[in-house]
LOLUMMAR-799856 format. One record per residue (C-alpha): residue number from 1; x negated, y negated, z. Coordinates in Angstrom, 2 decimals. Layout:
<sites>
<NUM <X Y Z>>,
...
</sites>
This chain:
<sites>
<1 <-32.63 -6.92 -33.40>>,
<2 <-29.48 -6.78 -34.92>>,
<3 <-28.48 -3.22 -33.63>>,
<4 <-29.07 -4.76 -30.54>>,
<5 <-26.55 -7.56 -31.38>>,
<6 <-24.15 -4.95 -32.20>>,
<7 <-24.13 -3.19 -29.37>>,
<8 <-23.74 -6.33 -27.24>>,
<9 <-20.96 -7.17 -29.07>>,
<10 <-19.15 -3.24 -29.60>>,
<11 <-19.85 -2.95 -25.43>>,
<12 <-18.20 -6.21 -24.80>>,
<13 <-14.24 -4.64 -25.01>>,
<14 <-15.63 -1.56 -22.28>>,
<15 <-13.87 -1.14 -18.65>>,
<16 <-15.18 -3.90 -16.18>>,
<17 <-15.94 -0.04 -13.89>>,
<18 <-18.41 0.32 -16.62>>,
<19 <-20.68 -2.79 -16.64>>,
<20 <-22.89 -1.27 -14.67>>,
<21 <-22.69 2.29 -15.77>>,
<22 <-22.30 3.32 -19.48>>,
<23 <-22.87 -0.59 -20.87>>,
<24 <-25.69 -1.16 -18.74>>,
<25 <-27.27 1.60 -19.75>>,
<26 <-26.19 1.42 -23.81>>,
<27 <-27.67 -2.00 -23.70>>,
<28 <-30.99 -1.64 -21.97>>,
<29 <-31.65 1.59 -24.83>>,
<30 <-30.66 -1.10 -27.31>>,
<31 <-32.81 -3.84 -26.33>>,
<32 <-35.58 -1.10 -25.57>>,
<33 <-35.94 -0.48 -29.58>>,
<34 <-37.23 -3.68 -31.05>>,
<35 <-38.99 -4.48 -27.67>>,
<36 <-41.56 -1.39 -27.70>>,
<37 <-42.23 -2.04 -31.07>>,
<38 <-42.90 -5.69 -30.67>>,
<39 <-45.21 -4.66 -27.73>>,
<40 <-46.91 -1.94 -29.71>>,
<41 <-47.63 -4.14 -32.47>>,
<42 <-48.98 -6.63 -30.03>>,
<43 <-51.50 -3.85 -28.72>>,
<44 <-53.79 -4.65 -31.47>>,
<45 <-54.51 -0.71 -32.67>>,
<46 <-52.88 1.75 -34.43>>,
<47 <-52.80 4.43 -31.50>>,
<48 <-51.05 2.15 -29.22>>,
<49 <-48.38 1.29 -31.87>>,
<50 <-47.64 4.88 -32.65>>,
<51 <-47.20 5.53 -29.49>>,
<52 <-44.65 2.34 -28.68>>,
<53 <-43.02 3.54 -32.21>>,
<54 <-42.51 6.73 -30.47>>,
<55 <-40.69 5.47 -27.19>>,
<56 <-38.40 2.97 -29.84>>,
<57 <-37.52 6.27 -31.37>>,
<58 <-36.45 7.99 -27.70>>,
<59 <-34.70 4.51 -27.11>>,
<60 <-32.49 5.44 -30.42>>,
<61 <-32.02 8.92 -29.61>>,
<62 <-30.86 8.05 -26.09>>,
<63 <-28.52 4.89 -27.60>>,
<64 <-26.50 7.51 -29.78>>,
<65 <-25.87 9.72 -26.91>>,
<66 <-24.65 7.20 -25.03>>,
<67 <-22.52 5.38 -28.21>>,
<68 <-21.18 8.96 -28.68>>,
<69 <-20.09 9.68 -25.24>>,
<70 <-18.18 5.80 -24.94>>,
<71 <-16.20 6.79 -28.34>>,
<72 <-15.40 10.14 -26.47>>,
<73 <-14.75 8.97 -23.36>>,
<74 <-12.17 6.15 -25.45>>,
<75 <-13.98 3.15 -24.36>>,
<76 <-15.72 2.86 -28.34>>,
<77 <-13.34 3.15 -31.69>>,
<78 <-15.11 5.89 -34.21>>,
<79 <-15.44 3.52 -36.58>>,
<80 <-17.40 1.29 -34.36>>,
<81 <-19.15 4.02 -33.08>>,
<82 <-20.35 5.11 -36.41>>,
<83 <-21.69 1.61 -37.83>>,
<84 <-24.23 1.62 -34.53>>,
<85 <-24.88 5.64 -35.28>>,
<86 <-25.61 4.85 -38.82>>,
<87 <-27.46 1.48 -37.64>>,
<88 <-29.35 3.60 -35.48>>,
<89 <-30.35 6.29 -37.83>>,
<90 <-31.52 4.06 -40.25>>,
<91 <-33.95 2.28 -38.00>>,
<92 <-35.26 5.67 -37.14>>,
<93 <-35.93 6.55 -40.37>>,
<94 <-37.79 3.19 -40.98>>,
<95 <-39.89 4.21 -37.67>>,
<96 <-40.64 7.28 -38.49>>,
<97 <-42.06 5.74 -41.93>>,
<98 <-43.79 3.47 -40.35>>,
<99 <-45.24 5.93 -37.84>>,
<100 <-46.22 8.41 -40.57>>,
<101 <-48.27 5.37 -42.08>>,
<102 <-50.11 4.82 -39.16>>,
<103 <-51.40 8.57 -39.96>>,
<104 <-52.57 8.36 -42.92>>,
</sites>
């Protein structure tokens, strides 16, 4: 939840042309992480929540294209760009663990 917070706030200096492109599209990947996991977990077994874990994981992969293509494109400072890259790589690692578990 709070990368999601992030990016709503990091997207909210982008174009106006872009609230419907690159923002739109930022934000829905951001909101898409803790959403499929909340709706995995809500499936009741462990097969279902693997498989939500692994479409929160997509959801990060495509946020960080996206966050990286705004900073070069100018419409994201580095800096900002790298908090919600390092956000977003830590909450794939904690996925990941918690996939792994779900394994074992």
């Amino acid at each position: 939840m709070s990368l999601a917070r992030e990016v709503y706030a990091v997207t909210e200096s982008f174009p106006r042309g872009e609230q419907f492109g690159l923002v739109s599209q930022i934000r829905r990947a951001a909101v898409s992480v803790p959403s499929n996991i909340a709706e995995g977990r809500g499936r009741n077994t462990s097969r279902s929540f693997a498989l939500f874990l692994s479409q929160a994981r997509g959801s990060l992969y495509e946020l960080q294209t996206q966050v990286e293509l705004a900073s070069d494109l100018g419409f994201l400072a580095r800096d900002r760009a790298q908090s919600v890259m390092s956000e977003a790589a830590e909450i794939a690692s904690m996925i990941q663990g918690l996939a792994s578990a779900l394994h074992e």
